[in-house]
PASEBA-1860 file (N, C-alpha, C; in nm, 3 decimals):
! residues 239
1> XXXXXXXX> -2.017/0.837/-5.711/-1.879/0.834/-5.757/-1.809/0.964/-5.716 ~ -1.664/0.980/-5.649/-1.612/1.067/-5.631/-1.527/1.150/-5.700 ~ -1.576/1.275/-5.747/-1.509/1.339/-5.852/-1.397/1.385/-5.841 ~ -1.251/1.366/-5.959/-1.157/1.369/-5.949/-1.129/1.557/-5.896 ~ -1.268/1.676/-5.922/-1.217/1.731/-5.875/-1.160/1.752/-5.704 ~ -1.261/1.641/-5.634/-1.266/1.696/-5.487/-1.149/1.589/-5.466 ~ -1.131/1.510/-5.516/-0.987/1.420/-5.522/-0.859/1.505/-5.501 ~ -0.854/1.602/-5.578/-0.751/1.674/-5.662/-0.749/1.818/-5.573
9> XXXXXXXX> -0.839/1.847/-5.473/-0.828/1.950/-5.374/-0.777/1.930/-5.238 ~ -0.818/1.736/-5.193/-0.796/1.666/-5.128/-0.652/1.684/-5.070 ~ -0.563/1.676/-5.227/-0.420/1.657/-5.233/-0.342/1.784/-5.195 ~ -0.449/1.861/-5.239/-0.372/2.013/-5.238/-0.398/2.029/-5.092 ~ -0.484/1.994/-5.017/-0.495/2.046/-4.919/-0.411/1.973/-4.771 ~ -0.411/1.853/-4.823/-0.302/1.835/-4.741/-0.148/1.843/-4.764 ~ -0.135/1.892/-4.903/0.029/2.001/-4.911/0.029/2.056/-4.836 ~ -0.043/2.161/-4.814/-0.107/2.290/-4.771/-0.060/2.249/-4.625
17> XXXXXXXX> -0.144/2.178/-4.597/-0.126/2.140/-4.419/-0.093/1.989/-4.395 ~ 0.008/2.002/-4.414/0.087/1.874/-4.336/0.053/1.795/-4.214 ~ 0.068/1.693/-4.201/-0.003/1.592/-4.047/0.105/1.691/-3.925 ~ -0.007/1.684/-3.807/0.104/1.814/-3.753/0.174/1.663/-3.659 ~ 0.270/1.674/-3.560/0.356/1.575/-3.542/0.282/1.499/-3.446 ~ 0.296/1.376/-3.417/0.221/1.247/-3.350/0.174/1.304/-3.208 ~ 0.098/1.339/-3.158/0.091/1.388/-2.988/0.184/1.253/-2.940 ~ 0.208/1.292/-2.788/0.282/1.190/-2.724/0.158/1.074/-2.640
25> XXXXXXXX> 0.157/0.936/-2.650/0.059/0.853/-2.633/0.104/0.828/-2.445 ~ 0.189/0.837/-2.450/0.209/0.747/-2.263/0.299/0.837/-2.198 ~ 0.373/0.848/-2.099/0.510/0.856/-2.006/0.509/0.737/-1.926 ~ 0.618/0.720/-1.917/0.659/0.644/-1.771/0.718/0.665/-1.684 ~ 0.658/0.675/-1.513/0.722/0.777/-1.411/0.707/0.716/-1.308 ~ 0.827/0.667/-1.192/0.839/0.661/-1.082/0.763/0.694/-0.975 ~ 0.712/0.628/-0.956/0.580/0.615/-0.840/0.571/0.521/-0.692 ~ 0.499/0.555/-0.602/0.534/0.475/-0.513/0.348/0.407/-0.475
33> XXXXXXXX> 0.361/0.301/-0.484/0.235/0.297/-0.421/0.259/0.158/-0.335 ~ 0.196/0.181/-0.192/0.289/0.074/-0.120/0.129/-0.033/-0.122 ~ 0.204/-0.181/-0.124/0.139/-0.275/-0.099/0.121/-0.326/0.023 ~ 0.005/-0.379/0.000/-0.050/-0.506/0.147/0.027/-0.645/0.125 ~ 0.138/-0.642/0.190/0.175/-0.801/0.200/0.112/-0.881/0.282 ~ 0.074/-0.985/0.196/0.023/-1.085/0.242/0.098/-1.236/0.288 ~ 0.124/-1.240/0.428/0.194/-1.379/0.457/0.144/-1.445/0.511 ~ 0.172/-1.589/0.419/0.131/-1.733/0.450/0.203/-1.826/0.512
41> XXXXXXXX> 0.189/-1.841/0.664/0.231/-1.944/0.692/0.256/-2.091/0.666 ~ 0.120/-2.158/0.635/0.093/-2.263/0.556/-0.060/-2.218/0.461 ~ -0.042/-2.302/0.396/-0.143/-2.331/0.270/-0.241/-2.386/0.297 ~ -0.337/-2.323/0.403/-0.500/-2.366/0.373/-0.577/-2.283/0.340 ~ -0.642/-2.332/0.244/-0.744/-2.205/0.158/-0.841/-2.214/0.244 ~ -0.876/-2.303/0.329/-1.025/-2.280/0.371/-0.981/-2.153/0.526 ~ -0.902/-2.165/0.574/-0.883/-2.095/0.696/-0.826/-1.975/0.653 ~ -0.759/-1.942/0.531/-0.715/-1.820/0.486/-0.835/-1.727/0.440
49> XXXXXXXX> -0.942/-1.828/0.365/-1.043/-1.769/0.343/-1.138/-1.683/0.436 ~ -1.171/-1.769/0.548/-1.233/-1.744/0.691/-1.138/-1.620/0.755 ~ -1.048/-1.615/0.771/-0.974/-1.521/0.843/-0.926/-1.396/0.767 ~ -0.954/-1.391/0.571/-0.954/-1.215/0.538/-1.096/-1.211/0.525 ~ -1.198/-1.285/0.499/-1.352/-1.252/0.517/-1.386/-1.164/0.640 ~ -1.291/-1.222/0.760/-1.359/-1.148/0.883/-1.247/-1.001/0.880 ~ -1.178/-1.000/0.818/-1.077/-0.870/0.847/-1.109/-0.785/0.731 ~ -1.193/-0.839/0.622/-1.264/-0.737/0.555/-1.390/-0.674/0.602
57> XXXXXXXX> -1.467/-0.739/0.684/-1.542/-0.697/0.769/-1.520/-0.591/0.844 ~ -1.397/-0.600/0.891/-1.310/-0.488/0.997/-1.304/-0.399/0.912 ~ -1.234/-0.351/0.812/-1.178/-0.280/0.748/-1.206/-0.315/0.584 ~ -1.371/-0.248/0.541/-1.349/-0.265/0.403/-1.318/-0.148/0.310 ~ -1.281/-0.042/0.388/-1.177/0.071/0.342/-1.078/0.025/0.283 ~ -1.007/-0.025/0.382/-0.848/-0.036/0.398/-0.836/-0.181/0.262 ~ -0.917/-0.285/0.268/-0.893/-0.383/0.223/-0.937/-0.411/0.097 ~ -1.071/-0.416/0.041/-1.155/-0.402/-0.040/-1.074/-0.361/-0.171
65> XXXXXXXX> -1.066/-0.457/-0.259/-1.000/-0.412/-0.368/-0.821/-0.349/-0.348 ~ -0.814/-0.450/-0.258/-0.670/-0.395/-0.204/-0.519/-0.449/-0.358 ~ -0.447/-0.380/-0.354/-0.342/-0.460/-0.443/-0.276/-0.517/-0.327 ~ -0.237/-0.662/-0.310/-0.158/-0.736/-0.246/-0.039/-0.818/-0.323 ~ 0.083/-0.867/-0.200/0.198/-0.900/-0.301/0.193/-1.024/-0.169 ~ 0.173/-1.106/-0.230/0.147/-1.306/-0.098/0.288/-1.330/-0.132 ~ 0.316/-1.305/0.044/0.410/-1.432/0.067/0.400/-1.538/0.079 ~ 0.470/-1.627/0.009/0.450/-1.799/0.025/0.527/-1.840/0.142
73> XXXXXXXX> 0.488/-1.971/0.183/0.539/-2.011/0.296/0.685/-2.074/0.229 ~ 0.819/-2.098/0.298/0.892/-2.175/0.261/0.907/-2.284/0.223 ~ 0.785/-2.437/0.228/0.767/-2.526/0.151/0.764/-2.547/0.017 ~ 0.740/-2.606/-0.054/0.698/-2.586/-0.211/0.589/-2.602/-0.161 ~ 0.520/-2.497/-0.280/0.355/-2.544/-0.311/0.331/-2.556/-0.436 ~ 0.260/-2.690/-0.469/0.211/-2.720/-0.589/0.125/-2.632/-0.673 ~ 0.127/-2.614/-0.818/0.032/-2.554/-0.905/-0.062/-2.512/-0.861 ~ -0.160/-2.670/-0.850/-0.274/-2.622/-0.817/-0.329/-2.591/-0.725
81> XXXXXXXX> -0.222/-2.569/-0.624/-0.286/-2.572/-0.488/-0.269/-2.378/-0.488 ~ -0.152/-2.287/-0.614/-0.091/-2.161/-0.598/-0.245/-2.109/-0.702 ~ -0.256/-2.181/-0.790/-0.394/-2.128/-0.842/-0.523/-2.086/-0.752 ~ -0.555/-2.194/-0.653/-0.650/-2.212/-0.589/-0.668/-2.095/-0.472 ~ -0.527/-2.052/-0.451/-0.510/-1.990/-0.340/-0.540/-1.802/-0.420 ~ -0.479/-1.814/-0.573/-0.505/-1.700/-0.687/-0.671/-1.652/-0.643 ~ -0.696/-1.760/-0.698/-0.832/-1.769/-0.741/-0.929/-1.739/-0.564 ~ -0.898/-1.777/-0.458/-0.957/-1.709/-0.389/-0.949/-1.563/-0.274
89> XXXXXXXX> -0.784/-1.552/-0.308/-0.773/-1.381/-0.332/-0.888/-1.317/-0.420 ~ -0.904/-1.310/-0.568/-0.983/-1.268/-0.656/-1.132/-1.274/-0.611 ~ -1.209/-1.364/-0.554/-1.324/-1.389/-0.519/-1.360/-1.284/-0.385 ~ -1.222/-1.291/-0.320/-1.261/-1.238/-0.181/-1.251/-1.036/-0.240 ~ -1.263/-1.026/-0.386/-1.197/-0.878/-0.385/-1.016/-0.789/-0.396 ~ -0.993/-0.932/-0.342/-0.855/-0.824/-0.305/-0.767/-0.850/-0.498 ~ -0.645/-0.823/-0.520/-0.597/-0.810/-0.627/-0.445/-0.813/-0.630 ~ -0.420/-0.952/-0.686/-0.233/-0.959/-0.663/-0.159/-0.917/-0.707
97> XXXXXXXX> -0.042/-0.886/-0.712/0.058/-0.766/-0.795/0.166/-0.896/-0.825 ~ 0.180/-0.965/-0.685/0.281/-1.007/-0.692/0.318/-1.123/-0.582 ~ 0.455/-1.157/-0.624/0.464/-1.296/-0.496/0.617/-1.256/-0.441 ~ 0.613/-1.310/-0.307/0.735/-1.311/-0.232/0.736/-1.467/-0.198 ~ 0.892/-1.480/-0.215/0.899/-1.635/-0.209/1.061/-1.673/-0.231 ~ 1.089/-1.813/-0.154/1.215/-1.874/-0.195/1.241/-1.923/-0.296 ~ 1.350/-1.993/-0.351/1.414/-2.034/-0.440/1.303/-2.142/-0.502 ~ 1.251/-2.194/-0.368/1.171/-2.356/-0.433/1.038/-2.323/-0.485
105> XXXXXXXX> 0.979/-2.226/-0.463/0.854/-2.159/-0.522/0.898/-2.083/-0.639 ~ 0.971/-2.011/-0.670/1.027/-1.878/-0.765/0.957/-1.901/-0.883 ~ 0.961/-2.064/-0.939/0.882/-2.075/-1.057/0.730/-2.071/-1.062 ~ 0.637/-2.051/-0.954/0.530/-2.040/-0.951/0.510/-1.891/-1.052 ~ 0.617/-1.784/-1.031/0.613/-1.659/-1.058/0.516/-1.659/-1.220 ~ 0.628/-1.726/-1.308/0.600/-1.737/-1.441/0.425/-1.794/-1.463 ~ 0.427/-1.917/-1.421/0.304/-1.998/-1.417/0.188/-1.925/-1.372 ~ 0.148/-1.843/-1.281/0.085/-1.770/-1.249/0.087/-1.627/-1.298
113> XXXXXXXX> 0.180/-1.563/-1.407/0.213/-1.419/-1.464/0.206/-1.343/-1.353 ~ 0.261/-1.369/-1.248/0.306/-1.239/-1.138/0.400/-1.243/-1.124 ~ 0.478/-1.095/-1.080/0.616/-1.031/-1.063/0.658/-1.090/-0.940 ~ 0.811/-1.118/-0.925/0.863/-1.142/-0.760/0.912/-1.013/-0.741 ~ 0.851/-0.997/-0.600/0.892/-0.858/-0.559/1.004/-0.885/-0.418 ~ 1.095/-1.004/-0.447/1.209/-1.023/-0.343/1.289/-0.882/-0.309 ~ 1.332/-0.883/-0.218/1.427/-0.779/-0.193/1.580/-0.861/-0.199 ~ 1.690/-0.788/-0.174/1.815/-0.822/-0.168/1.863/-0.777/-0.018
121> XXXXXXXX> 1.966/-0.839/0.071/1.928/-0.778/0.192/2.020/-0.674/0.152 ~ 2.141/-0.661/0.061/2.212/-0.568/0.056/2.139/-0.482/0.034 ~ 2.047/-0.417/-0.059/1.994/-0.277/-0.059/1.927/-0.268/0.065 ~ 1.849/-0.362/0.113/1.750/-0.371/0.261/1.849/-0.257/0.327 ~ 2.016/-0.320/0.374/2.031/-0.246/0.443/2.116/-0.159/0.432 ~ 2.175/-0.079/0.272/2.225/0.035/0.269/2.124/0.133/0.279 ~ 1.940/0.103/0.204/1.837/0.173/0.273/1.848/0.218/0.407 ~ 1.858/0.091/0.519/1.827/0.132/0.676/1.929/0.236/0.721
129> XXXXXXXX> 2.059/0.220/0.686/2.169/0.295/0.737/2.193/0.463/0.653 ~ 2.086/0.481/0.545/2.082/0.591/0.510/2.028/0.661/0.581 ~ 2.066/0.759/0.640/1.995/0.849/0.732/1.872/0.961/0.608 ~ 1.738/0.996/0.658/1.696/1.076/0.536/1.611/1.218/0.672 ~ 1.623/1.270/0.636/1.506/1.384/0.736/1.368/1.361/0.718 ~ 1.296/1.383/0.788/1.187/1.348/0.799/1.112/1.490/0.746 ~ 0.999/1.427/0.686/0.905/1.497/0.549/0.795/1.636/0.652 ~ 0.791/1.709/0.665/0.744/1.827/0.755/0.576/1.853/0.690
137> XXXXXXXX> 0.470/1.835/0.752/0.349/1.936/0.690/0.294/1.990/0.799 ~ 0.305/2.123/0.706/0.267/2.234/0.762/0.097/2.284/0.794 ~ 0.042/2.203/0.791/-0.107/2.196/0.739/-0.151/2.089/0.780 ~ -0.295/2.067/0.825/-0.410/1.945/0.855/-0.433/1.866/0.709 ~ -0.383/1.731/0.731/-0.417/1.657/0.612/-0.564/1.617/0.574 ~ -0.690/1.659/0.493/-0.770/1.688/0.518/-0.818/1.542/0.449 ~ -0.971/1.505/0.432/-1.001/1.395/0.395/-1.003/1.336/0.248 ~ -0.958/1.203/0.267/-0.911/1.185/0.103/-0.747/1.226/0.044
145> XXXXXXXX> -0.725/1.301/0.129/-0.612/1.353/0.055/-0.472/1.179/0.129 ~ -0.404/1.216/0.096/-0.257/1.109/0.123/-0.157/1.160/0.137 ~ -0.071/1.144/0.275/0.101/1.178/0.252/0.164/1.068/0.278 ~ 0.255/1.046/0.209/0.361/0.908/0.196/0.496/0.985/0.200 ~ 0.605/0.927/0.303/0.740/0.916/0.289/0.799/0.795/0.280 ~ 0.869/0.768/0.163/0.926/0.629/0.183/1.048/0.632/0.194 ~ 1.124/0.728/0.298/1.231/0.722/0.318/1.236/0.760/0.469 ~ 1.153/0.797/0.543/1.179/0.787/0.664/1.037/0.861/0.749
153> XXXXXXXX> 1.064/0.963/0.857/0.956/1.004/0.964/0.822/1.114/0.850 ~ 0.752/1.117/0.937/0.667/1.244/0.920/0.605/1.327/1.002 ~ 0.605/1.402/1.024/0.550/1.567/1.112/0.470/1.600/1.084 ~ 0.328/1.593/1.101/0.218/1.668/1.076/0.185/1.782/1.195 ~ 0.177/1.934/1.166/0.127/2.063/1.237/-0.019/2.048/1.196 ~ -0.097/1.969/1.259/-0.212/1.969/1.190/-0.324/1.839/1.224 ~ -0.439/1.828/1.223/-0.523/1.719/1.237/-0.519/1.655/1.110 ~ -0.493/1.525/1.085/-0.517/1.388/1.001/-0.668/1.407/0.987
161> XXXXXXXX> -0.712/1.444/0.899/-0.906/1.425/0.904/-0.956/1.279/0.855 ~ -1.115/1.254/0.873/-1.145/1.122/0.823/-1.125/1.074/0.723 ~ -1.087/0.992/0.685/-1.104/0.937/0.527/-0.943/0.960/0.476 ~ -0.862/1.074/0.582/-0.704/1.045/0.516/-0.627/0.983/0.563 ~ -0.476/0.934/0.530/-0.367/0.855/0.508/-0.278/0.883/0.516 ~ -0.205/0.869/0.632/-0.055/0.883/0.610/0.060/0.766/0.612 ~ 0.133/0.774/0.539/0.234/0.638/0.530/0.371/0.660/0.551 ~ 0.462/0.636/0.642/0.566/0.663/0.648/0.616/0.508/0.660
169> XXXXXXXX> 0.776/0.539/0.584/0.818/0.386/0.653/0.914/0.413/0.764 ~ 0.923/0.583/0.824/0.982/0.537/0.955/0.871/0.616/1.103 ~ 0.879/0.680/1.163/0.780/0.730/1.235/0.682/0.808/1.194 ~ 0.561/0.830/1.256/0.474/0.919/1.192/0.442/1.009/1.373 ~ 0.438/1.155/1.361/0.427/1.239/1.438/0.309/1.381/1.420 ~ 0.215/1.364/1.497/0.056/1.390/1.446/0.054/1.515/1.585 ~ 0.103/1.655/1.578/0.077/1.763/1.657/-0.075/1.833/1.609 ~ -0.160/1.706/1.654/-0.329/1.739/1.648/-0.407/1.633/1.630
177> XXXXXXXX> -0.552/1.652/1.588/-0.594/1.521/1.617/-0.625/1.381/1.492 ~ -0.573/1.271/1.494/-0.582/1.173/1.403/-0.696/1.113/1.418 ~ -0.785/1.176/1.317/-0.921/1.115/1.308/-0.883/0.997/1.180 ~ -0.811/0.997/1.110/-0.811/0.888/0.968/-0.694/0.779/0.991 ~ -0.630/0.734/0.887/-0.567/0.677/0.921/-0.406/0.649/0.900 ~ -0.328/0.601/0.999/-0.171/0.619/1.009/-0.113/0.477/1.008 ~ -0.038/0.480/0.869/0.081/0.368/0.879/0.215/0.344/0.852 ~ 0.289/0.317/1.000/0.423/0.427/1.017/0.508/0.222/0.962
185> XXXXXXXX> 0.613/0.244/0.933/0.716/0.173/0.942/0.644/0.035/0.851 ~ 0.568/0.136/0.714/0.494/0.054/0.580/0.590/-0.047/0.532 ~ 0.717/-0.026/0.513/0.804/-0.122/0.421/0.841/-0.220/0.541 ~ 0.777/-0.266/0.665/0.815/-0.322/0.768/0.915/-0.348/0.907 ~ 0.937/-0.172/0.874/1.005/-0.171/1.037/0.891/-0.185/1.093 ~ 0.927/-0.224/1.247/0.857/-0.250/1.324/0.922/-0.205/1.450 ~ 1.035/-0.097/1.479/1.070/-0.025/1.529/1.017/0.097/1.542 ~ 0.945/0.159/1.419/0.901/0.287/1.416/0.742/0.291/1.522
193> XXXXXXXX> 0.744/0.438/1.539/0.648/0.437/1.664/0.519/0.553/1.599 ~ 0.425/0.591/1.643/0.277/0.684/1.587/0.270/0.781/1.736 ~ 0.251/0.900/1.701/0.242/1.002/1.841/0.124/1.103/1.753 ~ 0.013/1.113/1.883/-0.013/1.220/1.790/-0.105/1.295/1.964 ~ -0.172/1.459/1.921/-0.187/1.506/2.028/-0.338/1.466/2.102 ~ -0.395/1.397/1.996/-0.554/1.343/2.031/-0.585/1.202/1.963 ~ -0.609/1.130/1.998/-0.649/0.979/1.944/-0.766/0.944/1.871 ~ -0.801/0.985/1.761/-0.969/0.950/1.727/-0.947/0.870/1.610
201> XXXXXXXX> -0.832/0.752/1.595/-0.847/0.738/1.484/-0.918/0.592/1.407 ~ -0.919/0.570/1.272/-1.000/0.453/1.227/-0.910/0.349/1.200 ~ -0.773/0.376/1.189/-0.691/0.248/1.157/-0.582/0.314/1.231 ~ -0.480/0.226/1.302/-0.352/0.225/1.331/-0.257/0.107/1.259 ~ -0.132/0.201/1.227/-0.074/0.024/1.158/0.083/0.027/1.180 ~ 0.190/-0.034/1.238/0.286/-0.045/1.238/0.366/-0.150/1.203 ~ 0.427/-0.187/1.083/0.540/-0.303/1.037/0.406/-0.370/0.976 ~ 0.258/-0.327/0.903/0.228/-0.474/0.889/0.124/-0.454/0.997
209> XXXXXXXX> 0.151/-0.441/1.101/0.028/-0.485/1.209/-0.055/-0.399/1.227 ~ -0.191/-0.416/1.231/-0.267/-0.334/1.251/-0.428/-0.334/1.393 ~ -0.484/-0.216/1.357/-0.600/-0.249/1.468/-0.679/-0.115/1.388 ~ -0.814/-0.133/1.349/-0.926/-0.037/1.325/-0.944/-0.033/1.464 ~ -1.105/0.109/1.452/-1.102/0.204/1.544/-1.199/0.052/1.650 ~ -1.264/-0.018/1.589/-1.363/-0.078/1.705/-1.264/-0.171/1.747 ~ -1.124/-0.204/1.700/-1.058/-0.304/1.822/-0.976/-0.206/1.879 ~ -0.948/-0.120/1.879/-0.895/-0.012/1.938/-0.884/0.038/2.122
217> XXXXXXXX> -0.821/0.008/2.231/-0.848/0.021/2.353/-0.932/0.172/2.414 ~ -1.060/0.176/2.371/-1.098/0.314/2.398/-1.093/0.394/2.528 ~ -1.012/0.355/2.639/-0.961/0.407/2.752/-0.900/0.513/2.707 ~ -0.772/0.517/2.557/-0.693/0.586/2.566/-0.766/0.688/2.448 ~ -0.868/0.700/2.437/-0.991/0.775/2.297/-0.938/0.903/2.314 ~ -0.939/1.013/2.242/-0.936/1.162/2.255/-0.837/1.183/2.401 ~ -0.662/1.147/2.380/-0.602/1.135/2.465/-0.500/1.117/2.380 ~ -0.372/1.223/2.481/-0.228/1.203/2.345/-0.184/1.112/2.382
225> XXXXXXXX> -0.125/1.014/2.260/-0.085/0.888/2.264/0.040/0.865/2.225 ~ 0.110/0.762/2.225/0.250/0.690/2.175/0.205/0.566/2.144 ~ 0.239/0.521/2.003/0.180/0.363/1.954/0.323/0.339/1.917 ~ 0.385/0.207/1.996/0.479/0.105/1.917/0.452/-0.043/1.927 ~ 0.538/-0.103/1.886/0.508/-0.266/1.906/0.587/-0.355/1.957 ~ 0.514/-0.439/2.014/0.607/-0.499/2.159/0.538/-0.646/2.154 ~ 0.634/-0.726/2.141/0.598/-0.883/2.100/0.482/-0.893/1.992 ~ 0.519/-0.843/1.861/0.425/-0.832/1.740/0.304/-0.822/1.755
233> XXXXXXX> 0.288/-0.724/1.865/0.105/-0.604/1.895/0.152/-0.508/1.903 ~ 0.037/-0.407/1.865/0.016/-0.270/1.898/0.000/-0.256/2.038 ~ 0.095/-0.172/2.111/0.101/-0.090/2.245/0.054/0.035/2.265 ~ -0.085/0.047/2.294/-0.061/0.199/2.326/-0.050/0.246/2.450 ~ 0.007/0.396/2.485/0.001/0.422/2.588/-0.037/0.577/2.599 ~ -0.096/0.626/2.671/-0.153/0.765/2.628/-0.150/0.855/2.812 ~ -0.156/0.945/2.760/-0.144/1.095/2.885/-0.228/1.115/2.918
END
């Protein structure tokens, strides 16, 4: 039984010292983390399946537990056919955020609890026509580490090392050698171009398109290069 004296010290002691005020539990802060869109031409699970199996193979860096946002094709697609297609994203690893889609799909959004991540073309293109300067580092981006501009070029004085990332959504410019990996014109230009002073790298990616280091044309290997895209491939051409 608890005695009314330690009851009665209990009280005094939290006179004494008051609850001090709530710590703060969360923030919420503006972040960028760019996604893998995924577009579907048409709706076959069995050939969609077959064809990210082998591109996770390529790249289970890049892919592996990737967050992706699937574009649907412009048809309607039925329930169960948007489940089926859920459900073998999830199996294969990767992880959906979200859907891009027309008017005749839009309600899949709800039914499935994913966000539409449509754009409007009006912001599309007061974005493009904003001019922004391009993001400067002064330093070798070393491995692991990440630089992202999502407003336009990037300048690296410095070697890209293995295992790092750079993301620009307008050019990316590499004065040394790109051993990791570069993806210029992320939000899908496909105008923007990759330069850098030595070629060693593990992924190239422009608008969306990409090539790891083993499909890579190794003629142009440890050689300064220019990467753009020309009838939706990677071009390189090197010195």
């Amino acid at each position: 039984m608890i005695s009314r004296r330690i009851i009665g010290q209990a009280k005094k002691d939290a006179t004494i010292n008051p609850p001090t005020k709530a710590q703060k539990v969360l923030s919420l802060k503006a972040s960028l983390h760019p996604f893998t869109l995924l577009e579907i031409s048409h709706l076959d699970i069995d050939a969609i399946a077959e064809d990210l199996s082998k591109r996770l193979e390529q790249a289970p860096q890049l892919l592996k537990n990737a967050p992706i946002v699937i574009q649907l094709p412009s048809t309607p697609i039925p329930l169960e056919s948007a489940f089926k297609l859920l459900t073998c994203l999830v199996d294969l690893q990767f992880i959906p955020v979200g859907l891009r889609c027309g008017a005749e799909n839009q309600g899949l959004s709800k039914a499935l609890n994913l966000p539409l991540f449509n754009e409007s073309s009006t912001s599309k293109n007061k974005e493009k026509n904003k001019p922004q300067p391009a993001k400067l580092i002064r330093q070798a981006v070393r491995s692991g580490q990440q630089v992202v501009n999502p407003n336009g070029d990037i300048v690296i004085l410095g070697n890209v090392g293995q295992g790092a990332e750079v993301l620009a959504s307008g050019s990316i410019h590499i004065h040394g050698t790109l051993y990791g990996r570069a993806l210029a014109g992320f939000q899908g230009d496909t105008s923007a171009t990759i330069s850098c002073q030595k070629l060693q790298a593990e992924l190239l990616s422009i608008g969306g398109q990409y090539q790891v280091s083993e499909d890579l044309d190794h003629s142009h290997w440890q050689k300064t290069c220019y990467i753009h895209m020309q009838d939706g491939r990677l071009i390189l051409q090197s010195v």
